[in-house]
N, C-alpha and C positions, 0 to 999 in steps of 0.2 A: 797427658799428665798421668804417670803411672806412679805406684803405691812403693813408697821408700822402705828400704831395710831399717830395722832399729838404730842401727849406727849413723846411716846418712840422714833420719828422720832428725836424729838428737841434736846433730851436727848443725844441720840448716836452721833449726829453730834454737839450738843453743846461739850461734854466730849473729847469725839477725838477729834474738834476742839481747845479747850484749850490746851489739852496737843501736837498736832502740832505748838500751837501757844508758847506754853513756850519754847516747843524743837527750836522752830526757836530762839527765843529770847536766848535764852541759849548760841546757835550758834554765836549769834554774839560777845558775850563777848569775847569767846578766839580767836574769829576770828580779835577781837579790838585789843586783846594784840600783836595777829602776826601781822596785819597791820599795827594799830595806825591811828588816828584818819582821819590821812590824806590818808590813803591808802584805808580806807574805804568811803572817801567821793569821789576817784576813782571808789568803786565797783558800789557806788551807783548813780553815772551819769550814769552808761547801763542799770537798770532798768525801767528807766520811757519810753525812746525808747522801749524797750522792751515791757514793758507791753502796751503801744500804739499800736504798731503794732500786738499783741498777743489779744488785745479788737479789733481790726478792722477785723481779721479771726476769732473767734470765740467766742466772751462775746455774741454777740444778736444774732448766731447762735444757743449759746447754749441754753439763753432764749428760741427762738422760737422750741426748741426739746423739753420743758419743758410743754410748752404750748399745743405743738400738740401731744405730747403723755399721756398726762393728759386727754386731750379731747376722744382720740381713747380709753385710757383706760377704760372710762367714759361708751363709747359707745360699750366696751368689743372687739374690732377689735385687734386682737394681729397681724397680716398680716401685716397693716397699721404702727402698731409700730415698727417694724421691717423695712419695707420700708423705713421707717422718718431715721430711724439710717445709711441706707446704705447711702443714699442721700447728707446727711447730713458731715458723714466721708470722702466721696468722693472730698466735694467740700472742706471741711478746708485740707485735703492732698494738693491739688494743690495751694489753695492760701499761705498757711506756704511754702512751698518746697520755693516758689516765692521768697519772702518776706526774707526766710533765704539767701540766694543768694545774694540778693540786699543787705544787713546786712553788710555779709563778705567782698563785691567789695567795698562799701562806708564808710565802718568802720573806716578808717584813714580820711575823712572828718568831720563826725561826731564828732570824737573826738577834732578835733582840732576847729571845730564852739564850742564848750561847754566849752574850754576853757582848756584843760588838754589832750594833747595826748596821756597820760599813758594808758589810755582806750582804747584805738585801738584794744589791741588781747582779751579784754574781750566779746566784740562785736563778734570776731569772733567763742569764746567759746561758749555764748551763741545764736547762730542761730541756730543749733539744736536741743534746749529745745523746738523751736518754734513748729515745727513739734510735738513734742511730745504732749507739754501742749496743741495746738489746739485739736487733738484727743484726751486725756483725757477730756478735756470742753463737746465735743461731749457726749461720752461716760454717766458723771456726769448727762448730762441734761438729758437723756438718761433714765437713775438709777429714777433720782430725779423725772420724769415726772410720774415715776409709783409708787412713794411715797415712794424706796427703799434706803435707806438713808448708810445702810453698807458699800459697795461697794465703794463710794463715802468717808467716815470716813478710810476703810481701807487705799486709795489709800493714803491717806493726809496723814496717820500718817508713811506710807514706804517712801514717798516721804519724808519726811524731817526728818527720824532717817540716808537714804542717803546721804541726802544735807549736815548733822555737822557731820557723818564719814567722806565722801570722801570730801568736803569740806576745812576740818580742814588739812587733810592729804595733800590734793595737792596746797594747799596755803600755808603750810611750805617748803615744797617741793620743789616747783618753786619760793621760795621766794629767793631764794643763789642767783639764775641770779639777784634780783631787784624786785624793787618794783611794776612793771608794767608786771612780769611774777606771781605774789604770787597773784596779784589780778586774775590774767587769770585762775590761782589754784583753788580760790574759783568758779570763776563761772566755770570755768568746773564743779567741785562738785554737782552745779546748774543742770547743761544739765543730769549729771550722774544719779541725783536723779528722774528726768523727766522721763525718759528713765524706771526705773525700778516704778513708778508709771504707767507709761503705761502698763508695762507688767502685773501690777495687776489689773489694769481697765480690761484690756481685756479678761483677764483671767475668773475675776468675767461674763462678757460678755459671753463669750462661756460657761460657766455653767447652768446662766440663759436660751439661748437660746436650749438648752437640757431638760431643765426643761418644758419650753413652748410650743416645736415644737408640744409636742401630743396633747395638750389642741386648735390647730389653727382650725379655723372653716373657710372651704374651701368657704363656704356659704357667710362669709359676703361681703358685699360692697370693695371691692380693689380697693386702690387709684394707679392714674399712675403714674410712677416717675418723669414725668414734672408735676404734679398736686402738687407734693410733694413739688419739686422744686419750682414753684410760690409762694405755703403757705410760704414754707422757709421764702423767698427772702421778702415778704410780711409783717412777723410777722421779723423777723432777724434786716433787713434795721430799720425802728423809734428805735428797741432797741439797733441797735450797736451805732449811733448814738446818744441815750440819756448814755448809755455806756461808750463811748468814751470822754466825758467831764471833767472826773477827770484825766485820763491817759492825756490828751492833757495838763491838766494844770500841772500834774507833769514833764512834757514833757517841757514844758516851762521854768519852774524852775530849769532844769538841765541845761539848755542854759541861763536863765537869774542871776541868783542867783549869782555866784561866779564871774562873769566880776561886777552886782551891788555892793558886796560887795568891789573886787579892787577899787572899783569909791570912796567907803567911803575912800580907805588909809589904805585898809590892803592887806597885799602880800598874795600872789597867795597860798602860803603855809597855812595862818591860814584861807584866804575863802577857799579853800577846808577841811581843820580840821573843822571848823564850819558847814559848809554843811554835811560835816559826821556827825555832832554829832546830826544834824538836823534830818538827815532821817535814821541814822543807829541807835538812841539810841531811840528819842523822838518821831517819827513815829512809830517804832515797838511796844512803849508800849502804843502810843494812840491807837493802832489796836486791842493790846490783850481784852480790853472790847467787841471791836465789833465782834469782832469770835459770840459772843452770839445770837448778834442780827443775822448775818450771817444765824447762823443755824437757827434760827427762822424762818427768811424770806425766807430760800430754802424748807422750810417744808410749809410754809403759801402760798406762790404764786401757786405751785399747787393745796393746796384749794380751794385757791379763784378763780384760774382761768377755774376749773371743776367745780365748780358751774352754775348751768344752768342759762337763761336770769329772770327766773321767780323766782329766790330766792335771790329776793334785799334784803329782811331781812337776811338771811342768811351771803349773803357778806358783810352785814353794820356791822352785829357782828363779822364776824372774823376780820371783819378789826378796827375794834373798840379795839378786845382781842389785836391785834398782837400791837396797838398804844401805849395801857396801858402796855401792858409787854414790850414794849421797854424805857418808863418812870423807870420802875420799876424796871428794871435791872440797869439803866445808873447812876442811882441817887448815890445809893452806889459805883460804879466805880469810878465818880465824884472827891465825899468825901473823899476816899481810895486814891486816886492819888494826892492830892491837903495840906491833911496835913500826909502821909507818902510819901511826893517827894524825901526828901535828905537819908532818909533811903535807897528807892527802887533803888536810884540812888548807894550810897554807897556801900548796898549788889550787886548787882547784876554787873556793872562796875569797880568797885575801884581796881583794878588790871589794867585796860582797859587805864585808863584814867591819863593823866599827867598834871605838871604845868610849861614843861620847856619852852614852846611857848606864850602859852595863858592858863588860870585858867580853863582849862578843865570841872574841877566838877563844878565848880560854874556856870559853865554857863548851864552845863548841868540839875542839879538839877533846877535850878532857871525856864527853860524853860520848864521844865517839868509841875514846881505847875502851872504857869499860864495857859498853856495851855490844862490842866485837866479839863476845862470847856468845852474845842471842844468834850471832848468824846460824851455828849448828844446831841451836836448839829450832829455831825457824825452819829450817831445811828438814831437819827430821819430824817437827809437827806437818808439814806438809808432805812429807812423802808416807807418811803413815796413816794421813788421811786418805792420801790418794790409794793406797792401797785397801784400805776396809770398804771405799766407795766402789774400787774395782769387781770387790768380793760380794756386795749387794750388804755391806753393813753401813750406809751412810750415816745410821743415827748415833752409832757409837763415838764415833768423833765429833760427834754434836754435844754427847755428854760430856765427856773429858776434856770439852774448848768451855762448856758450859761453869764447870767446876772451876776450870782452872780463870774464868774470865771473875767471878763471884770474887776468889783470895785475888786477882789483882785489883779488882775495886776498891775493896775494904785494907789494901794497902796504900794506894792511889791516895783516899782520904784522910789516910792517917801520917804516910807520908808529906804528901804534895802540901799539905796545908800546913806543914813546921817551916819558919824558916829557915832553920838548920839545914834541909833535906831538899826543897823546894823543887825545882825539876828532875834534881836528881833520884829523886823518891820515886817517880815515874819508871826509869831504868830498874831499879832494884824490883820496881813490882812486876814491871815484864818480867824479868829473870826466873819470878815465881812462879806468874800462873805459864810461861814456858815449859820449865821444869816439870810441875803438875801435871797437865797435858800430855807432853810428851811421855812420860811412865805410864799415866793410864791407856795413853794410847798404845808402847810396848806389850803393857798387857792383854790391850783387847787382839793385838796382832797375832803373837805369839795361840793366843787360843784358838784362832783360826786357822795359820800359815803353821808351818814347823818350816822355821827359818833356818835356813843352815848357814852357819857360818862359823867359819873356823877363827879358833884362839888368835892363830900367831899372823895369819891373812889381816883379818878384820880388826882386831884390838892392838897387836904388838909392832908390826909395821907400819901404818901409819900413824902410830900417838912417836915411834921412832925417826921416820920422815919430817913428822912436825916441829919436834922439839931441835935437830938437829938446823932445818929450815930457818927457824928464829934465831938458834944461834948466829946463822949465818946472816940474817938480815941487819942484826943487831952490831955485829962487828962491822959488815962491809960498813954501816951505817956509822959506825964510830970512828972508822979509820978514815972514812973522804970525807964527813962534812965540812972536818976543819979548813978547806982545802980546796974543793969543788962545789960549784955550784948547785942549790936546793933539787933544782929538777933531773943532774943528773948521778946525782949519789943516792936519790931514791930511787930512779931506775933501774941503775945496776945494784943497788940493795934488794929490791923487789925480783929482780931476774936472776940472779947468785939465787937469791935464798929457793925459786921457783926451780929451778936446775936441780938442787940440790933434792929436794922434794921430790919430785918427779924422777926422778934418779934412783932416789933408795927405792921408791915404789913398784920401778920396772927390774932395779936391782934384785930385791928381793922378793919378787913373783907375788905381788899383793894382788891379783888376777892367776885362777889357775888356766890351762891350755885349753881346758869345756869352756868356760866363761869366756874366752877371747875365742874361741872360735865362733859363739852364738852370738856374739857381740859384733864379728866381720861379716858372720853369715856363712861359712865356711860348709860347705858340700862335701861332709864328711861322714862314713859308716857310725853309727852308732856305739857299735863295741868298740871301733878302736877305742872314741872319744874316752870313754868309761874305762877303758884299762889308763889313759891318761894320766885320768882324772885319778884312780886310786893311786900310782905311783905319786902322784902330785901331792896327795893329802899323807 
């Protein structure tokens, strides 16, 4: 198992990340049709607890394994990185073990503060995952800190070929009892897929550690395991907290959202059907874009953060490369989301979705196109985190998620609760605290990094590529639907308009020849690169 170049790192975990990402999305369709819209907006009140409590044991945990085994790697200590992993494993076991416990005993509280007691035994299905997915985090940061990207792709794509077998199976299953035992089906599925992702984390773990043992040099510097422990706790603590900002406000929204909606004057049944359709349909597919930047930024932060104090230059270019590939990716995501909405909605739900309560599709597709603008704001608050956390400022993007989470709530409630606005109030308040966030974070980057990035590269060719893209989706899309068939006037609208894109971007050298040679890995002098690089600019 040897350590991947940036390019094959991003690759492996872009590719397996996409197709984990579709396999989930795929999942939820007929996981729609067994539940219906209201049973899924059940499921989806226990994740944001969930994943709250699952950032507070191991998201800035995992950062800080990523961090200091980058470092040790750096400094060739294989002793050290091993140490970092027992340390490490040791302490998310006891705090999950905790944390599940408390889960199970409060679970019928919880449920009924959010507004829907059906949730009660999913809470208790999922406390187990907790255990699990801490030590798989562990393990990833583990992988990821020594540039090893496999291990981490395998475990995602087992973990959720899992979750839509056992899934689909025990939520038909337990659905005869009700509706409040089919949901406990699914997330069991959840815990079950956790469970057999662990076993391949670990797996991959004990091989590497065989691979390693003969190459350890008794020689070097050995850290003590309180020494480990303090870095931990040190590097872990500003990241789980800047971490923990988006899981708190989903957290929120699973308590607030559905009592704001009964304040507009709608029953308990369609704010939960809209809350489902909120975060079971229109969150998983704003997500599918960001898988990319995900892989990106798991391959970029050990980078930048093994980068020594003396190669500012160095860190202003990746961090420059990694700001422009996330422009660059989002733009067509965007455009692709925003004029094929009712398609993507159509193909992929239209089974899923009904019109005896409330206009299902309509609302679903409508909230879709508007809020295809959050994808670039989502992908640039996450690679701007990932970079301040690279840099040792993890709390600064705790503050500018902080602020910007405050103006979404105090929209949230003054939206969500008009009937005029009612779900839709929720869209316009992401869009804000987005927006918010994002500039403060600009700014805290900008006073750190001196980002280079050129006018006509960065800004003028890809808002060019984009605009020209849509045109093209937009025609091909008006000229064959008359004509051809739903699924295949969106494909070839969706691959015209992606040609097109990709096209002017390699056309018009939105990458200069240094950036694509650091990108391939290219074993080339330095001066030349830089005499390149200046003709290029």
């Amino acid at each position: 198992m040897k350590r991947q170049s940036m390019l094959l790192g991003v690759t492996i975990l872009a590719v397996c990340g996409i197709i984990a990402k579709f396999i989930g999305a795929f999942y939820k369709i007929p996981l729609m049709h067994i539940l219906g819209t209201n049973g899924m907006g059940v499921y989806y009140l226990i994740f944001p607890f969930y994943s709250m409590m699952l950032t507070i044991a191991s998201s800035g945990l995992s950062l800080a394994v990523v961090k200091m085994v980058s470092l040790e790697r750096a400094h060739g200590l294989v002793t050290n990185q091993r140490r970092i992993f027992r340390v490490a494993i040791s302490y998310v076991m006891i705090v999950t073990v905790f944390i599940g416990i408390l889960m199970v005993i409060f679970s019928e509280s919880i449920s009924v503060a959010q507004g829907n007691i059906s949730a009660r035994l999913g809470y208790v299905a999922i406390a187990p995952a907790l255990i699990f997915s801490g030590m798989i985090a562990v393990a990833r940061g583990y992988f990821q800190g020594l540039t090893m990207m496999w291990p981490t792709s395998l475990s995602t794509l087992m973990e959720q070929i899992i979750k839509v077998g056992l899934g689909l199976f025990f939520s038909h299953l337990f659905l005869q009892r009700g509706l409040e035992y089919g949901v406990f089906g699914a997330v069991l599925g959840v815990t079950m897929s956790e469970f057999v992702a662990f076993l391949v984390m670990f797996f991959q773990y004990f091989l590497h550690q065989k691979d390693i043992r003969k190459d350890s040099d008794l020689s070097q510097k050995v850290l003590s395991y309180s020494e480990i422990a303090k870095t931990l706790f040190r590097y872990s603590l500003p990241a789980t907290i800047s971490s923990l900002v988006l899981p708190v406000s989903s957290f929120i929204d699973s308590f607030l959202l559905i009592h704001l909606l009964e304040k507009s004057g709608l029953s308990n049944v369609i704010s939960t059907s809209l809350y489902g359709i909120s975060n079971g349909i229109i969150t998983t597919l704003i997500n599918l874009p960001i898988v990319l930047i995900s892989a990106l930024s798991t391959v970029m932060v050990p980078n930048i953060s093994g980068c020594l104090q003396e190669e500012k230059k160095e860190i202003c270019f990746k961090c420059s490369l990694f700001v422009k590939t996330t422009w660059l990716i989002t733009i067509p995501c965007f455009v692709s989301f925003y004029f094929l909405a009712p398609e993507i909605i159509n193909i992929l739900y239209h089974y899923g979705l009904s019109n005896q309560v409330i206009p299902e599709y309509n609302y679903a597709y409508s909230l879709l196109k508007i809020s295809s603008i959050t994808i670039i704001y989502y992908a640039f608050l996450h690679t701007f985190t990932s970079i301040l956390q690279s840099i040792n400022k993890p709390l600064l993007p705790c503050i500018s998620l902080g602020i910007g989470i405050v103006v979404r709530t105090v929209f949230c409630i003054l939206l969500v609760s008009n009937i005029k606005w009612n779900i839709y109030g929720l869209v316009i308040s992401n869009f804000f605290f987005l927006l918010i966030a994002c500039l403060l974070n600009v700014y805290f980057v900008k006073k750190y990094v001196a980002l280079d990035l050129s006018f006509k590269r960065f800004f003028v060719v890809p808002i060019f590529a984009g605009v020209l893209s849509g045109f093209t989706i937009y025609l091909t899309k008006m000229l064959l639907c008359s004509f051809v068939h739903l699924y295949i006037y969106s494909v070839v609208s969706f691959v015209a308009g992606m040609i097109v894109y990709f096209g002017m971007v390699i056309l018009l050298k939105a990458y200069n020849s240094y950036e694509i040679s650091k990108i391939w890995k290219r074993k080339k002098k330095v001066t030349v690169l830089q005499d390149i690089v200046e003709k290029d600019v």
